[in-house]
KOLFIPA-171463 format. One line per field, with one value per residue: residue number from 1; residue in one letter; chain; x, y, z of N, C-alpha, C in turn. Coordinates in pm, whole numbers, plus 32768, in hexadecimal, padded with zeros to 4 digits. Example, Ala and Ser with C-alpha at 12.3 -4.5 7.8 and 13.67 -1.06 7.14 Angstrom:
! KOLFIPA-171463
num (1, 2) .
residu (a, s) .
chaine (A, A) .
n_px (8527, 8505) .
n_py (7DC7, 7F1F) .
n_pz (830C, 82C4) .
ca_px (84CE, 8557) .
ca_py (7E3E, 7F96) .
ca_pz (830C, 82CA) .
c_px (8528, 850A) .
c_py (7EB6, 8003) .
c_pz (830C, 8313) .
This chain:
! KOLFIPA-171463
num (1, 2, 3, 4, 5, 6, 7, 8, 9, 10, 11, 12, 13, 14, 15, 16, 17, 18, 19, 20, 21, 22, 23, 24, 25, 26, 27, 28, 29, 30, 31, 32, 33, 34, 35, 36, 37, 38, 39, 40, 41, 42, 43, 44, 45, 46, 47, 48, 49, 50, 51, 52, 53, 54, 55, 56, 57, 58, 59, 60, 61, 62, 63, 64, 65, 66, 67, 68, 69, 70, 71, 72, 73, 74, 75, 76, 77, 78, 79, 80, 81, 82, 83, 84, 85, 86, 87, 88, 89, 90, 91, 92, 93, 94, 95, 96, 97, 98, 99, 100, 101, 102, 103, 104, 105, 106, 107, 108, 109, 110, 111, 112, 113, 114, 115, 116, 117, 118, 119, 120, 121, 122, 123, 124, 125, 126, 127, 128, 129, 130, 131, 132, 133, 134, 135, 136, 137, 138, 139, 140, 141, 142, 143, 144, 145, 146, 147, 148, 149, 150, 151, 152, 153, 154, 155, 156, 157, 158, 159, 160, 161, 162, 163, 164, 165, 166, 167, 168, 169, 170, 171, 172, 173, 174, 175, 176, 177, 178) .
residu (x, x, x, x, x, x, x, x, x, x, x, x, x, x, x, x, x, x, x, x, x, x, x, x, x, x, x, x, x, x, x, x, x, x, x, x, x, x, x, x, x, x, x, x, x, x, x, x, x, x, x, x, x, x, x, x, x, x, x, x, x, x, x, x, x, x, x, x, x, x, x, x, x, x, x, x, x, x, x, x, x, x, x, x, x, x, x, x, x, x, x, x, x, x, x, x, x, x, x, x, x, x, x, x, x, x, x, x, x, x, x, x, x, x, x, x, x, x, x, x, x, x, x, x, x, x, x, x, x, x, x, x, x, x, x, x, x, x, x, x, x, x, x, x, x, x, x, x, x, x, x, x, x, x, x, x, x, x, x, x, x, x, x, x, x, x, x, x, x, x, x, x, x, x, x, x, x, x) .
chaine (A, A, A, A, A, A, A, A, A, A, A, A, A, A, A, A, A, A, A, A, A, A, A, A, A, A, A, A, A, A, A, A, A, A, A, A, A, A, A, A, A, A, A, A, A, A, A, A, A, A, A, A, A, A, A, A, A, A, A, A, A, A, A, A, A, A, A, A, A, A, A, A, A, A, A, A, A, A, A, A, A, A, A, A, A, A, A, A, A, A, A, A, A, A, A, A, A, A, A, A, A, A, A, A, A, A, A, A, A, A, A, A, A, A, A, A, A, A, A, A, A, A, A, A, A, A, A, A, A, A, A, A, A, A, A, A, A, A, A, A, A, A, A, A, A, A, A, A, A, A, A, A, A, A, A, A, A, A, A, A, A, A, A, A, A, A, A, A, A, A, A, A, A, A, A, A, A, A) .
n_px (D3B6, D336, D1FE, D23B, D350, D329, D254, D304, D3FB, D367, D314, D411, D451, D386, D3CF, D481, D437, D3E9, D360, D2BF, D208, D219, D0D9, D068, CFD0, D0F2, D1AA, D26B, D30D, D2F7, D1EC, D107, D0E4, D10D, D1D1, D2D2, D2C9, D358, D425, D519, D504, D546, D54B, D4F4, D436, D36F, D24D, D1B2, D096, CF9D, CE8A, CDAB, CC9C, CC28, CC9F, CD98, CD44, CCF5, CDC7, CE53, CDF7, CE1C, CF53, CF3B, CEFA, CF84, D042, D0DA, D135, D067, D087, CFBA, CF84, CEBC, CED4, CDD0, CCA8, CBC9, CBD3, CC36, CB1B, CAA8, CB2A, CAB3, C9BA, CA4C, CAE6, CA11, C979, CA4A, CB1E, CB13, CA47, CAC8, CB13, CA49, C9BD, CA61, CA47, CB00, CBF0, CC96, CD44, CD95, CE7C, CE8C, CF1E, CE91, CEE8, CE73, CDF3, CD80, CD73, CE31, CDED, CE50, CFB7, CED4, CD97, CD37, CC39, CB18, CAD2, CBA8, CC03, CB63, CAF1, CAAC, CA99, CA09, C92D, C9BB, C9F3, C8F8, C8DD, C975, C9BB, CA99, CB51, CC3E, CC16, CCC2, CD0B, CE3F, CE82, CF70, D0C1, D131, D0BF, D0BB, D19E, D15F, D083, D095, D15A, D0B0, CFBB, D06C, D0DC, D031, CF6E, CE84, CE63, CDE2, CD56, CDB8, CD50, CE13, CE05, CE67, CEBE, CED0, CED5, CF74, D086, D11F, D0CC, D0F8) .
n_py (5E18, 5D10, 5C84, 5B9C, 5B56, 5B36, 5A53, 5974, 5994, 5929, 5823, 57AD, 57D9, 5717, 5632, 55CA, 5593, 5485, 5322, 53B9, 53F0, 5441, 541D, 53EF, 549D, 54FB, 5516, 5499, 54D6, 55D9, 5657, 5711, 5869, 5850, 5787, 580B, 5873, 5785, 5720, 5708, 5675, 552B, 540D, 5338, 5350, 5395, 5328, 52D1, 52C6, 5270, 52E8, 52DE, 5343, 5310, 5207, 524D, 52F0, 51F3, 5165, 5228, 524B, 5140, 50E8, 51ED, 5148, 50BB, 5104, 51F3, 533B, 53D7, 54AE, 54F8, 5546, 5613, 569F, 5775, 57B8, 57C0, 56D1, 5628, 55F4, 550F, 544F, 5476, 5400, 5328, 53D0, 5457, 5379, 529C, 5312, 53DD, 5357, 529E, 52B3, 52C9, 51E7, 5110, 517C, 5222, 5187, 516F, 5243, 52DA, 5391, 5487, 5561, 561F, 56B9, 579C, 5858, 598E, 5994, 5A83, 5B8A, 5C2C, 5C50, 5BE9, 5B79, 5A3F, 59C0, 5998, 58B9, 5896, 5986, 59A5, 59FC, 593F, 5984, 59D8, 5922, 582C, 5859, 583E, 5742, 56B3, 5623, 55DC, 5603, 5714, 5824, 5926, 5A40, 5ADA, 5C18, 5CC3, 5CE4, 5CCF, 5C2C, 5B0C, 5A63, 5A5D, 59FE, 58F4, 5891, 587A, 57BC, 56C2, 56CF, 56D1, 5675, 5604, 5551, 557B, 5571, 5675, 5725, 57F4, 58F6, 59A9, 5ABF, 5AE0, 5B97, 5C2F, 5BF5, 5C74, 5D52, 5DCE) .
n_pz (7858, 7794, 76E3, 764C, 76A4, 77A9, 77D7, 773F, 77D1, 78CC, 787F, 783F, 7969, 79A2, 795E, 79B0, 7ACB, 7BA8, 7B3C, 7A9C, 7952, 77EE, 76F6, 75FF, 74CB, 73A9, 7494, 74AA, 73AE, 72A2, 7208, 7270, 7309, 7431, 7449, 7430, 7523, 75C3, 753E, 758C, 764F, 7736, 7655, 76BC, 7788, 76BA, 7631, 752A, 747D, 73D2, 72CE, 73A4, 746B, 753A, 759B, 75D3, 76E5, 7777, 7775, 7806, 7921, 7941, 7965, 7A2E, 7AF3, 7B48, 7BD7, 7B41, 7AC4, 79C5, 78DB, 7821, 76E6, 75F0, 74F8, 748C, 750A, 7474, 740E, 7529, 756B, 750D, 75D8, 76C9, 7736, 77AA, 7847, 7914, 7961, 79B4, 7A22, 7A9D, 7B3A, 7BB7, 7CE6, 7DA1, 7D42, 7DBF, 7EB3, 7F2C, 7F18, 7E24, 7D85, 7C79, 7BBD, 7AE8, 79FA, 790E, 77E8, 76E4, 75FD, 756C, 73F9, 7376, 72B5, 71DF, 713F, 7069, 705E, 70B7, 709A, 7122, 71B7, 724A, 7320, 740D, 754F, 763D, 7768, 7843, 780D, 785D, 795B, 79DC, 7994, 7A37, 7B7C, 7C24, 7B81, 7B85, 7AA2, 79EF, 797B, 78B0, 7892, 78A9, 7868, 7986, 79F8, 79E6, 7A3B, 7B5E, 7B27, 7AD2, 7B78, 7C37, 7BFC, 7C00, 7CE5, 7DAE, 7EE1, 7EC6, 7E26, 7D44, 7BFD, 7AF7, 79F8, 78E2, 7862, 772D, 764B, 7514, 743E, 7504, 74F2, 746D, 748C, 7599) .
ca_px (D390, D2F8, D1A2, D24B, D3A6, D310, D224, D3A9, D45E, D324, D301, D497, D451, D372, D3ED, D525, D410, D3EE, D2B3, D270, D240, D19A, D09D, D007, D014, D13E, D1FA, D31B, D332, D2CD, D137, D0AD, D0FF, D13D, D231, D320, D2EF, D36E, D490, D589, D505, D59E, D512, D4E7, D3DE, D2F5, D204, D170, D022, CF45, CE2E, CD26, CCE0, CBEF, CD0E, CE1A, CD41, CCC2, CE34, CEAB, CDA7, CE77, CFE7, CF51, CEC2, CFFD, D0B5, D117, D0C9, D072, D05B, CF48, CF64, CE75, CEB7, CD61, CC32, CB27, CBD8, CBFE, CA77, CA9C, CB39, CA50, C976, CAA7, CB1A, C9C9, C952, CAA0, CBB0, CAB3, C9E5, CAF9, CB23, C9B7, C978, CA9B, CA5B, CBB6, CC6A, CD05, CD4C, CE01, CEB5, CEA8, CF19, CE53, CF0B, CE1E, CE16, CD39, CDCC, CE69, CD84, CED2, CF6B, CEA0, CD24, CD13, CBB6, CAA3, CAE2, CC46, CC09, CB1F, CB07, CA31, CAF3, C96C, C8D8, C9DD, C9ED, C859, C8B6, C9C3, C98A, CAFC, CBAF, CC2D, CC1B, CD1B, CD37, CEB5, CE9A, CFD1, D148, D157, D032, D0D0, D1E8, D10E, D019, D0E2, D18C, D031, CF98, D0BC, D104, CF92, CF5F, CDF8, CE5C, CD69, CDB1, CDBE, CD4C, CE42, CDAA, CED8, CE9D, CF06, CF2E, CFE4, D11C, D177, D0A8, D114) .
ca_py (5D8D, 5D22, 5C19, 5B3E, 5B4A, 5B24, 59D0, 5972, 596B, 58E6, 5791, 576F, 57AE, 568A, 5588, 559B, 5543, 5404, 5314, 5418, 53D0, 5465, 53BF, 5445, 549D, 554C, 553B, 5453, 5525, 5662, 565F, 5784, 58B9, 5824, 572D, 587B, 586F, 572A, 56DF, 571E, 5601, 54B6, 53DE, 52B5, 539B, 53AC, 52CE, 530B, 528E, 5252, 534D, 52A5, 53CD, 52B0, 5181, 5271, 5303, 5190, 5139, 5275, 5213, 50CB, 5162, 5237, 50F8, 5033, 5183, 5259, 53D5, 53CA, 5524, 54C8, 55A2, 5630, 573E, 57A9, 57D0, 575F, 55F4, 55CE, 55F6, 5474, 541E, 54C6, 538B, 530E, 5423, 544C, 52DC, 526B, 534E, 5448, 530D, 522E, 52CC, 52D1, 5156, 50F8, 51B1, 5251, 5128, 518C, 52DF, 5309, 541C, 549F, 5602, 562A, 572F, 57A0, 58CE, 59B9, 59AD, 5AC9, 5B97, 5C46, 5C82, 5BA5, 5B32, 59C5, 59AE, 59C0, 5857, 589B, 59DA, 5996, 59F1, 58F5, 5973, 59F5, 587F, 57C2, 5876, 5821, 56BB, 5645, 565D, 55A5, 5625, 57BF, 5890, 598F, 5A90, 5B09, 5C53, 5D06, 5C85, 5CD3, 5BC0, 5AAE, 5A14, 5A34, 59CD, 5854, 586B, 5841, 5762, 5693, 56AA, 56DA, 55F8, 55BD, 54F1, 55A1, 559C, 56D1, 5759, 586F, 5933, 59D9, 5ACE, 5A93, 5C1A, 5C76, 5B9D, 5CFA, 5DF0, 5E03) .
ca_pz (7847, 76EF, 7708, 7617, 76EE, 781E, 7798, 773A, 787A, 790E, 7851, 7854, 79DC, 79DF, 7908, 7A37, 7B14, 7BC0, 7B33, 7A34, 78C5, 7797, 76C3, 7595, 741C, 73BA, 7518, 7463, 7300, 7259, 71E8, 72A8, 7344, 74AF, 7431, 7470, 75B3, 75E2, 74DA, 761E, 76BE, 76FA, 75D8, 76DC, 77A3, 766F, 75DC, 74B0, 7490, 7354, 72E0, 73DE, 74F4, 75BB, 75D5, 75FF, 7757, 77DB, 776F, 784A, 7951, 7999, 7989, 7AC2, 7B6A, 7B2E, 7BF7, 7AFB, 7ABD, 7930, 78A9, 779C, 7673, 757D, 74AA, 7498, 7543, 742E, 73F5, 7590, 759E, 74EA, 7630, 770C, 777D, 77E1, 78BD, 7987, 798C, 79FE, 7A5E, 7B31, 7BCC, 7C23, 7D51, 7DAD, 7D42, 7DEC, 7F3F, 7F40, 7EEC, 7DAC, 7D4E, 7C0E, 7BAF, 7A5C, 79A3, 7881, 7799, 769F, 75D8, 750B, 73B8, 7341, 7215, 717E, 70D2, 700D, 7098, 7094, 7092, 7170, 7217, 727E, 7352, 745C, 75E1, 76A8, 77FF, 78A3, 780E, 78AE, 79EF, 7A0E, 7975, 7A71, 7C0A, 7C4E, 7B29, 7B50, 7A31, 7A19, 78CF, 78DA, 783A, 78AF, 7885, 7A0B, 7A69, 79BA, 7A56, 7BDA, 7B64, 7AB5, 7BBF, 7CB6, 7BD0, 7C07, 7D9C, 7E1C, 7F2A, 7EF9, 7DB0, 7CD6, 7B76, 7A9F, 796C, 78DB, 77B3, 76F3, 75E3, 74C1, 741D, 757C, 74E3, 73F3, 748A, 760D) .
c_px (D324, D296, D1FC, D2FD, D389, D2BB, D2BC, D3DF, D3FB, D32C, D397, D482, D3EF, D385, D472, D49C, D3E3, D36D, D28A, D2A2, D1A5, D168, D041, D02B, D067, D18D, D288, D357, D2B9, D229, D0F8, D125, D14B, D188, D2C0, D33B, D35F, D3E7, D4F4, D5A0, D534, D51F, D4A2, D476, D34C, D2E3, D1C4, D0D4, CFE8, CECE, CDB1, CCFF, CC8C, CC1E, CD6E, CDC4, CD36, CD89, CE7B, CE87, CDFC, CEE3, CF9D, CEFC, CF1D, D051, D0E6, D0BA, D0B0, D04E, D01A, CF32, CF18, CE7C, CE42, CCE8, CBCD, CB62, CBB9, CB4B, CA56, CAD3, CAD4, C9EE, C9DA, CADB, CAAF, C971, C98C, CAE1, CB74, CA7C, CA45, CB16, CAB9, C98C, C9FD, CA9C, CAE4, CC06, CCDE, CCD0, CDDD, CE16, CEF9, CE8E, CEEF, CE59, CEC5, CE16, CD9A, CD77, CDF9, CE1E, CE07, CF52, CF1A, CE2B, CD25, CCAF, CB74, CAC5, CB42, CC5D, CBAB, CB42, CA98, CA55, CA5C, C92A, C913, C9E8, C952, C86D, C8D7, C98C, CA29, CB79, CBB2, CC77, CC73, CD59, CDD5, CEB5, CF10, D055, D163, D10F, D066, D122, D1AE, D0E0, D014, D125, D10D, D002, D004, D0F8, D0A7, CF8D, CEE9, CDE1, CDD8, CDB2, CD88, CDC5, CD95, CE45, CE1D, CE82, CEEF, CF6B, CF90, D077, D15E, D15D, D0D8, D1B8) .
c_py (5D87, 5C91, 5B9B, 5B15, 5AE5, 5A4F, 5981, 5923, 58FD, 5845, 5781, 573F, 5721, 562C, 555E, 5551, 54C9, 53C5, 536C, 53A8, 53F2, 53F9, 53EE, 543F, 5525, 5586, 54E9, 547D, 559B, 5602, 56C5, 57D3, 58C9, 57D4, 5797, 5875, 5803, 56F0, 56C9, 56A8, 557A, 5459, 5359, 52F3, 53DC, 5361, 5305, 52AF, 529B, 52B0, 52DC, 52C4, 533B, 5236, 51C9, 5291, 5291, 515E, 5180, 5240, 51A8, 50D4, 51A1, 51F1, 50AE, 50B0, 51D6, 52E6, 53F2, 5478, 5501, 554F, 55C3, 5691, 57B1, 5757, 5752, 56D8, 55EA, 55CF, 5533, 5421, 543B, 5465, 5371, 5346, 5433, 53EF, 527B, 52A2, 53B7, 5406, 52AA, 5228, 52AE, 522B, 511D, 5129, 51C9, 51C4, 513A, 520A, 52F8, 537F, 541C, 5548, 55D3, 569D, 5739, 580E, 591C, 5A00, 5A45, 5B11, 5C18, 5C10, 5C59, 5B7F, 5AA8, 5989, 5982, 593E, 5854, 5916, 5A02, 599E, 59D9, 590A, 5955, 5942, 580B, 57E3, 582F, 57BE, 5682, 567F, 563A, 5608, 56EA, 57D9, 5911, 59E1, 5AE3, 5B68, 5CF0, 5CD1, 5C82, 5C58, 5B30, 5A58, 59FB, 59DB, 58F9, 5823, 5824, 57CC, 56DB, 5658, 56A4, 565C, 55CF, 5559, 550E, 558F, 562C, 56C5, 57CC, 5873, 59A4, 5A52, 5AEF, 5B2B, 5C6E, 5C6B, 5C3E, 5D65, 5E35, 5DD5) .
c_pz (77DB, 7741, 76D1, 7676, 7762, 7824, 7780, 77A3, 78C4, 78E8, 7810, 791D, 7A17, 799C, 7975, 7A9D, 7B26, 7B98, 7AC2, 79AE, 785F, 7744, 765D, 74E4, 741D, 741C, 74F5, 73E7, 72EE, 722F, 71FE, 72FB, 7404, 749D, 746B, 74EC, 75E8, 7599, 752C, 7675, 76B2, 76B3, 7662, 774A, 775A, 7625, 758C, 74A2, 73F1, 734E, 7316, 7476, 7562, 75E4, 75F4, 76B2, 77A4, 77DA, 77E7, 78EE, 79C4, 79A7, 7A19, 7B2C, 7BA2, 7B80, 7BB4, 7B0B, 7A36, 793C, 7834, 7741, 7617, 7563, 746C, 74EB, 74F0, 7411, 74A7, 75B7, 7546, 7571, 76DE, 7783, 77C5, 7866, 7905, 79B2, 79CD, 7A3F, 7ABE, 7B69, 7BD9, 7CD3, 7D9A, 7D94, 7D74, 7E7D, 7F68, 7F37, 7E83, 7D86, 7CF7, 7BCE, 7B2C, 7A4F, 7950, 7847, 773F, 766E, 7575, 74BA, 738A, 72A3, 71C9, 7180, 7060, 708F, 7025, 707C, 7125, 71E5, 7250, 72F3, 739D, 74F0, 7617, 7724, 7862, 78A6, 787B, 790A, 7A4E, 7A37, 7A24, 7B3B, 7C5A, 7C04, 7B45, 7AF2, 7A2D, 7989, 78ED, 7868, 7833, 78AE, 7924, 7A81, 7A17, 7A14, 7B12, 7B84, 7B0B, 7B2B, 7C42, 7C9D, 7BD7, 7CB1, 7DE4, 7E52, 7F03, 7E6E, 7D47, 7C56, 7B2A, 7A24, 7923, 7823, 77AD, 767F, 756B, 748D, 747D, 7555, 74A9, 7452, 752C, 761E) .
């Protein structure tokens, strides 16, 4: 089992599921490296979103208030740190300023880019996993750095009863090298 395979099967296996739907840049056409993953999938399962990482999460936000399960995409790390407020002002205290009333359930695929074979530069190849583990108290953090921990651990983020949402940190050079 190859990382970039396995990422694959996984986000074909949930674009079948019920309520699901991705939401990101480059989840409806080629742009980035995770677009791969996803070319398989049915078209009508991915939104494409505009480069703006803090309307695409409040956008994702309401998709998983309205019932859905958005898989919220960002192909890197150092842009989602522009969404960042977002994710532990809203999406980690709605639960908490809501007294369990609403608990929305969001994957947040996210990746640390890839530095071959070409380095993109310094802002493109960042791992905040430790920062955001501190940040969030709702949201778990989860670095997937074997093809064997991937498809659990979409699949948990996905069936957990306790409606948490998940963060799943991809990496980027795994796509060639495992």
């Amino acid at each position: 089992m190859k990382y970039f395979d396995e990422l694959k099967r996984t986000m074909e296996w949930l674009a079948q599921q019920p309520k699901t739907i991705f939401v990101g840049q480059t989840v409806a056409g080629p742009g980035t490296f995770m677009f791969q993953t996803l070319r398989d999938c049915p078209k009508d399962r991915c939104l494409e979103m505009p480069i703006n990482e803090s309307f695409q999460m409040q956008f994702t936000i309401g998709l998983a208030l309205d019932g859905l399960v958005p898989i919220s995409v960002y192909p890197r790390q150092n842009f989602l740190l522009l969404a960042a407020g977002d994710m532990a002002n809203m999406l980690d205290k709605i639960p908490a300023i809501s007294a369990g009333q609403w608990l929305p359930k969001v994957l947040i695929r996210v990746a640390v880019g890839p530095d071959s074979p070409v380095h993109p530069g310094h802002q493109h190849v960042g791992n905040y996993a430790d920062a955001f583990r501190k940040m969030f108290h709702w949201i778990e953090v989860v670095e997937l750095n074997e093809p064997q921990e991937i498809f659990p651990a979409y699949q948990h983020a996905l069936e957990r009863s306790d409606n948490r949402s998940t963060m799943l940190i991809e990496h980027g050079n795994y796509y060639q090298q495992k």
